[in-house]
C-alpha positions as CSV (number, residue, x, y, z in Angstrom):
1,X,-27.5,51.6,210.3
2,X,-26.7,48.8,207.8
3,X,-23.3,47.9,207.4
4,X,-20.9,48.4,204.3
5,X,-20.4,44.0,204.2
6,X,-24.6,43.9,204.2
7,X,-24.4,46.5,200.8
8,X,-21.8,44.4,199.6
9,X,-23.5,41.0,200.2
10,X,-26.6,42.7,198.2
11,X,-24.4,43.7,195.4
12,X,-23.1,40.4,194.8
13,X,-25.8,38.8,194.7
14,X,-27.3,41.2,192.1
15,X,-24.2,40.6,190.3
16,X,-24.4,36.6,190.9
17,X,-28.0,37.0,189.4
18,X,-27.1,38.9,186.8
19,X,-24.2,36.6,185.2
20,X,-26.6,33.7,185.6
21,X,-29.1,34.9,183.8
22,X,-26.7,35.9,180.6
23,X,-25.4,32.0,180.9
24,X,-28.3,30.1,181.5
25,X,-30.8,32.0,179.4
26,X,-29.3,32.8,176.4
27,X,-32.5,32.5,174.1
28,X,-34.1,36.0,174.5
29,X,-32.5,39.4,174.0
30,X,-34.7,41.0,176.2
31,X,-33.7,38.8,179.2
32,X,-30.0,39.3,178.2
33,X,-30.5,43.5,178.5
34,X,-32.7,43.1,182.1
35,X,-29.5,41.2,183.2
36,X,-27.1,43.8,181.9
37,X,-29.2,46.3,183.7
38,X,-28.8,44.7,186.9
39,X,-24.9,43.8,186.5
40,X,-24.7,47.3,186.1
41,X,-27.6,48.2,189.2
42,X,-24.8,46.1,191.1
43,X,-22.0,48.3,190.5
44,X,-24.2,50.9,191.3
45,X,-25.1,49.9,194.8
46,X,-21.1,49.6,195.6
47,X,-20.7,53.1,193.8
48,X,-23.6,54.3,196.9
49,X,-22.0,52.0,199.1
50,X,-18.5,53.1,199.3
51,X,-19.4,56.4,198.6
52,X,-21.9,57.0,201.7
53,X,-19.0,55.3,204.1
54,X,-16.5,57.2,202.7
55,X,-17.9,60.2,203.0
56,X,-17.6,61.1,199.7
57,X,-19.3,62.2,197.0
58,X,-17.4,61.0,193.5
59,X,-19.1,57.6,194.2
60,X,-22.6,58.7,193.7
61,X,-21.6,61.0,190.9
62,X,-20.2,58.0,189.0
63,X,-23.8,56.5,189.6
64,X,-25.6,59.5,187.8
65,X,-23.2,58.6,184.5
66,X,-23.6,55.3,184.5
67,X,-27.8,55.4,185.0
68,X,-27.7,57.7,182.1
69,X,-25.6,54.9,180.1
70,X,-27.6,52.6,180.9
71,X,-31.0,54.5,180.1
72,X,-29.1,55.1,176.2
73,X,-28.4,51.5,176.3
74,X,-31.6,49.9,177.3
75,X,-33.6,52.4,174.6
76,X,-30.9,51.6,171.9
77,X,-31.3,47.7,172.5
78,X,-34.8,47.4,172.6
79,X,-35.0,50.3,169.1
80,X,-32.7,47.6,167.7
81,X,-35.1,44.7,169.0
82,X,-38.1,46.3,167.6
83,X,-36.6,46.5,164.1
84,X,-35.6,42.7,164.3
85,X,-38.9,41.4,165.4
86,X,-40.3,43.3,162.7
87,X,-37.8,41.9,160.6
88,X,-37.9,38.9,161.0
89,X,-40.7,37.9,163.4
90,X,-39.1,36.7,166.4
91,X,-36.0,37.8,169.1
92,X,-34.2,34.5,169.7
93,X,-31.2,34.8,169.2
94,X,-30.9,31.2,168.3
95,X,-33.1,32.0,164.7
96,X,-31.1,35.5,164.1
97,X,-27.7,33.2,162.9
98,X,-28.2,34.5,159.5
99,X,-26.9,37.9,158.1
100,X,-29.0,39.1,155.7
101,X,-27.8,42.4,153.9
């Protein structure tokens, strides 16, 4: 059986992966929402995590919501992203410093 510390170790290293790909690439949109998926994949695992060694179940009920979040999220963003590369050509953030109304 693998222990709660080796989950743990696993979910901060998503997490360390995740927040260090949001600072050191912060030129593509698309990158920026794959790390936001796997801050939120981190905090996922602890949800299973603690739930499964607790014995309860809230943990992996919390998991359910936040997948479903995270599915409205990632097909918002990348609705959004579509418009703005046809809009404008390109996702970089650096070019989109310009509001146009």
């Amino acid at each position: 059986m693998i222990s709660l510390s080796a989950f743990l170790w696993i979910s901060s290293l998503l997490f360390a992966i995740g927040i260090a790909g949001m600072i050191i690439n912060r030129h593509n949109l698309v990158v920026l929402l794959m790390c936001i998926e796997l801050l939120l994949l981190s905090v996922n695992t602890n949800f299973v995590a603690f739930s499964h060694y607790l014995n309860n179940i809230d943990g992996k009920i919390f998991v359910f919501f936040i997948l479903a979040v995270a599915a409205a999220e990632t097909a918002v963003g990348l609705a959004i992203l579509m418009v703005l590369y046809r809009q404008r050509g390109t996702i970089e953030i650096d070019k989109m410093d310009v509001l146009n109304g």
